[in-house]
C-alpha positions as CSV (number, residue, x, y, z in Angstrom):
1,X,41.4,-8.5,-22.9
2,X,40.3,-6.2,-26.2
3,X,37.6,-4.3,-26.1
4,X,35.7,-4.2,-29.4
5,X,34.3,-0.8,-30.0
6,X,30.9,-0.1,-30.7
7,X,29.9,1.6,-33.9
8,X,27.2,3.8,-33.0
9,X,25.8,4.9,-36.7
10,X,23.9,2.2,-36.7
11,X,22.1,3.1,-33.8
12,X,21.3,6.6,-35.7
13,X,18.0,6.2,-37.1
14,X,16.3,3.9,-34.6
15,X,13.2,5.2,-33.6
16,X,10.8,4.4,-30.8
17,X,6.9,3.2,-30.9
18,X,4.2,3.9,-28.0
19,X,2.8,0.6,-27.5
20,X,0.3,2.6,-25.6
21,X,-1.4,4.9,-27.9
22,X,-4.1,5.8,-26.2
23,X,-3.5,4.8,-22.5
24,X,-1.2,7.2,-19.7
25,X,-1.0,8.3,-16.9
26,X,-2.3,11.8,-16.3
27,X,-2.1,14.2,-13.1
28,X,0.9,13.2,-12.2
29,X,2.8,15.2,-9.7
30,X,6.4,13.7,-8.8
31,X,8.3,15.1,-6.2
32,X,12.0,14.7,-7.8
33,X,15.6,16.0,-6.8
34,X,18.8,15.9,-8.5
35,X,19.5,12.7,-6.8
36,X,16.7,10.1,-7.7
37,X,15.5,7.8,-10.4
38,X,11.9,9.5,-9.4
39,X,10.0,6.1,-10.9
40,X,10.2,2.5,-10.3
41,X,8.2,-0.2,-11.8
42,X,8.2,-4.0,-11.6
43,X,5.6,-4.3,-14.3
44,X,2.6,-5.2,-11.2
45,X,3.3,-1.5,-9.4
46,X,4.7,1.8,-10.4
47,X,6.1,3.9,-7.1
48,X,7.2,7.8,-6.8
49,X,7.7,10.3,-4.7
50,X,5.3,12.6,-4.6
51,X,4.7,16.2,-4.3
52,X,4.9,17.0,-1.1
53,X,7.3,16.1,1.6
54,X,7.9,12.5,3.0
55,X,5.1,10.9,0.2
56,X,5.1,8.4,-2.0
57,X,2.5,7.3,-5.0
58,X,2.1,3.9,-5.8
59,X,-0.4,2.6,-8.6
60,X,-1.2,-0.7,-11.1
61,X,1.1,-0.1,-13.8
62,X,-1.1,-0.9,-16.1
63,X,-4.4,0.9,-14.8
64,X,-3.9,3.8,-16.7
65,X,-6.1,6.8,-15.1
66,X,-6.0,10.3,-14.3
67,X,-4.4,11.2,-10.5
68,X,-6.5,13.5,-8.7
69,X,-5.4,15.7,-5.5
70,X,-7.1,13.2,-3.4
71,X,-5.2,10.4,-4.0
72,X,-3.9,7.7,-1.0
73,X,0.0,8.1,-0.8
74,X,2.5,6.2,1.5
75,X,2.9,8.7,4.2
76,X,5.4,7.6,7.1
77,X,8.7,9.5,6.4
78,X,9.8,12.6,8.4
79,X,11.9,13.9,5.6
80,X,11.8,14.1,1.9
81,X,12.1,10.8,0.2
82,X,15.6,9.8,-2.0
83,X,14.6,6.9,-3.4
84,X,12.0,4.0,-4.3
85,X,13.0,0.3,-5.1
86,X,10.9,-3.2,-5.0
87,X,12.7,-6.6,-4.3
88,X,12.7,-8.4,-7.1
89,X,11.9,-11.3,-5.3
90,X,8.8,-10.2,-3.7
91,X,6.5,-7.8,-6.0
92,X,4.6,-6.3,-3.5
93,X,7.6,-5.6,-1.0
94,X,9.0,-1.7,-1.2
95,X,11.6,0.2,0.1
96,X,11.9,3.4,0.5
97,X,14.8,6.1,1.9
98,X,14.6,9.3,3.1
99,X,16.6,12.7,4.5
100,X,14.9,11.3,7.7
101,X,18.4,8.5,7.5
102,X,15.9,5.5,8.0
103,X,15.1,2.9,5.3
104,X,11.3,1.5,5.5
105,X,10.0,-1.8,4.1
106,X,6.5,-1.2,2.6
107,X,4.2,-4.6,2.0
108,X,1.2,-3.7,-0.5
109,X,-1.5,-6.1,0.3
110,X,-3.6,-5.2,-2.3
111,X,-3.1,-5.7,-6.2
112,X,-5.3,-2.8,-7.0
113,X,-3.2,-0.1,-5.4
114,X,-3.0,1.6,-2.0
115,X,-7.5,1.7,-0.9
116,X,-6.1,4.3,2.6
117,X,-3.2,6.2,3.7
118,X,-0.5,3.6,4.5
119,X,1.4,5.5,7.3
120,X,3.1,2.2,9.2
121,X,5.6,0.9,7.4
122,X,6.4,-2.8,7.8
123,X,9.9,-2.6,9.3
124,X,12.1,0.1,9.7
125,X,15.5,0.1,9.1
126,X,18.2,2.2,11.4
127,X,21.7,2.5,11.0
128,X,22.7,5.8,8.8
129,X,23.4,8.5,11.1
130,X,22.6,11.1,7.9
131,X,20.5,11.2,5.1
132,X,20.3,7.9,3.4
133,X,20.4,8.2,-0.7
134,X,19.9,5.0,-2.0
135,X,18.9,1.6,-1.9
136,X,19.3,-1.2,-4.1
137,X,18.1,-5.1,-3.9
138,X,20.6,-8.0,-4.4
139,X,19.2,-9.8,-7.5
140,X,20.5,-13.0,-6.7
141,X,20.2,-13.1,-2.7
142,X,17.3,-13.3,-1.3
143,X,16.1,-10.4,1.4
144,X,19.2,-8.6,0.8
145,X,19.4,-4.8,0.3
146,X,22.0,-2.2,0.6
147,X,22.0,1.6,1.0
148,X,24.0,4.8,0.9
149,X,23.9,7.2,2.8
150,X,25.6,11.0,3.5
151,X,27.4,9.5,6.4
152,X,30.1,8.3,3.8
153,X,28.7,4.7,4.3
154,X,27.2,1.6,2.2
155,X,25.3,-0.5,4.9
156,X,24.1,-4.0,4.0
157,X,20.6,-5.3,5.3
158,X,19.5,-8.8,5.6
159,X,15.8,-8.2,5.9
160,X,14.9,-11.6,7.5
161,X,16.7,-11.0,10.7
């Protein structure tokens, strides 16, 4: 197999255009490490960590406002979180790791954003015996996840059972 090489000058002058001129996000306070993404979006929610330990923010992506202090955050970690994914087969469904080695499955009922706390996850997934780093949904099979974790293993989850 050859590889054709791709020439990159014409790549040089592209420039980018905010389809959003007017409309952001403001107040935002991520909580990001070296060893997250620190945003995920699937065009219906946007989801971060957020400052503060064990929290996550999740908002419309397209209701663009200004956060304040008081805003409701997923709250049912014990450690800080490593990362934020949503199934692509399911838009509302999240999951979440953390330092605290468990994966939690997050279900947003409402299209409008989180209206309390949410501090009981769904289901919790145990297995890592150390920090858990990633996770990442299979895009063809259904309910299928896997993660990472410090314990120098990849673990795979079917959800369903």
């Amino acid at each position: 197999m050859v590889e054709k090489a791709i020439d990159l000058d014409k790549f040089r002058y592209i420039s980018g255009d905010n389809s959003f001129k007017r409309d952001k996000f403001s107040g935002v306070n991520p909580s990001v490490t070296q060893d997250q993404d620190a945003i995920v979006s699937n065009g219906l929610f946007t989801a971060m960590p957020w400052h503060g330990t064990a929290t996550i923010a999740v908002f419309p992506a397209y209701k663009f406002k200004r956060f304040e202090n008081d805003i409701f955050l997923i709250k049912g970690h014990d450690g800080p979180i490593t990362d934020v994914q949503f199934s692509p087969f399911a838009p509302q469904l999240l999951a979440s790791t953390s330092e605290d080695s468990t994966i939690k499955l997050w279900i947003l009922k409402d299209k409008n954003g989180l209206k309390e706390h949410m501090v009981k996850p769904a289901a919790e997934l145990i297995g890592h015996n150390k920090k858990t780093l990633q996770c990442a949904w299979h895009h063809i099979a259904e309910n299928t996840m896997a993660t990472t974790s410090v314990d120098n293993t990849v673990r795979m989850w079917d959800i369903e059972s």
